[in-house]
N, C-alpha and C positions, 0 to 999 in steps of 0.2 A: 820316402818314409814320412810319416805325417804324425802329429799328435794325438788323434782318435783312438790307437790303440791304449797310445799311456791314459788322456782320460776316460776312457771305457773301465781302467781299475777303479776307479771314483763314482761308477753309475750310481751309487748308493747314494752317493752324496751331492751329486750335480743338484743347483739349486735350494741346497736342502739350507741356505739363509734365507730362503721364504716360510720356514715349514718353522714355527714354533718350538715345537719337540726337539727334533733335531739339534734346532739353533742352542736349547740348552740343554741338552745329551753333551754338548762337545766346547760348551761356552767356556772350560778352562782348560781345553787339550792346549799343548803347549807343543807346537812343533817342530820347535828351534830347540828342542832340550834333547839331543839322541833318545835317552833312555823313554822319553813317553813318545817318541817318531815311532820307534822301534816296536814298541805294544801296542798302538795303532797298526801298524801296518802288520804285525803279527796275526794282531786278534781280530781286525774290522775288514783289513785287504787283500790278504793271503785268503783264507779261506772263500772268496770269488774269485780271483786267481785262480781257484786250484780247479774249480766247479768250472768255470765260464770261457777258459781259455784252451782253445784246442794245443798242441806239441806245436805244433807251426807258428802261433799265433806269441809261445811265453819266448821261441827263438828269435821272433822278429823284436820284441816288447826289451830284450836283455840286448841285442847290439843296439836299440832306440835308446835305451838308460845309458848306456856305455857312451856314446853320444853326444848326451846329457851333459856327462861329468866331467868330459871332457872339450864340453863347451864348440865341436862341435857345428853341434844342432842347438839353438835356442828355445826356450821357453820362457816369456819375459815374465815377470809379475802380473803384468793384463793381462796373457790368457789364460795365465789360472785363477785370477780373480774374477775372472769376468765369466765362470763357471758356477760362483756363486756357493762356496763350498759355507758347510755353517761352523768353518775352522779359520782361523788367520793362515794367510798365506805364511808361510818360514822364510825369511831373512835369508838364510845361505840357500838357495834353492837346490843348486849344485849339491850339498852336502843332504840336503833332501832327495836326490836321484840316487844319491849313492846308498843311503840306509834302505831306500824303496830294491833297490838290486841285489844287496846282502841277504836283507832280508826274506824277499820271493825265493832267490837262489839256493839258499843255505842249502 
């Protein structure tokens, strides 16, 4: 199991701290706060989740998070900054896989 799947939820956003717009569409998302994790990943994630992910693909992607949160399988701070996303990376990242899993799942 590899990371490609979890960041393929991010294709929007890969690189998007080269892109201008982007960069400030999101220059005060605050991703260590639950409740705007939460609305992000409601309102910008979920709905390519729902489009872009075959039945196979959201089964593999939810034992990948499980994973995650249970530390697991790693993801350090470098490889998701070194994606280049036009958001700060989150502090608890752990605490970031789990809201990413609640909330696709719900």
């Amino acid at each position: 199991m590899n990371s490609d799947l979890f960041f393929y939820l991010f294709n929007d956003f890969i690189g998007g701290a080269d892109d201008d717009n982007l960069s400030m569409k999101y220059l005060n998302l605050d991703l260590n706060d639950s409740c705007s994790s939460r609305k992000f990943i409601r309102d910008e994630i979920k709905p390519f989740f729902e489009e872009h992910f075959s039945l196979a693909q959201k089964e593999e992607l939810y034992a990948f998070l499980l994973k995650l949160e249970s530390g697991e399988i790693k993801l350090d701070v470098n490889e998701f900054e070194n994606q280049l996303f036009p958001f700060n990376t989150p502090n608890n990242l752990h605490g970031f896989y789990k809201i990413i899993r609640n909330v696709l799942y719900e």
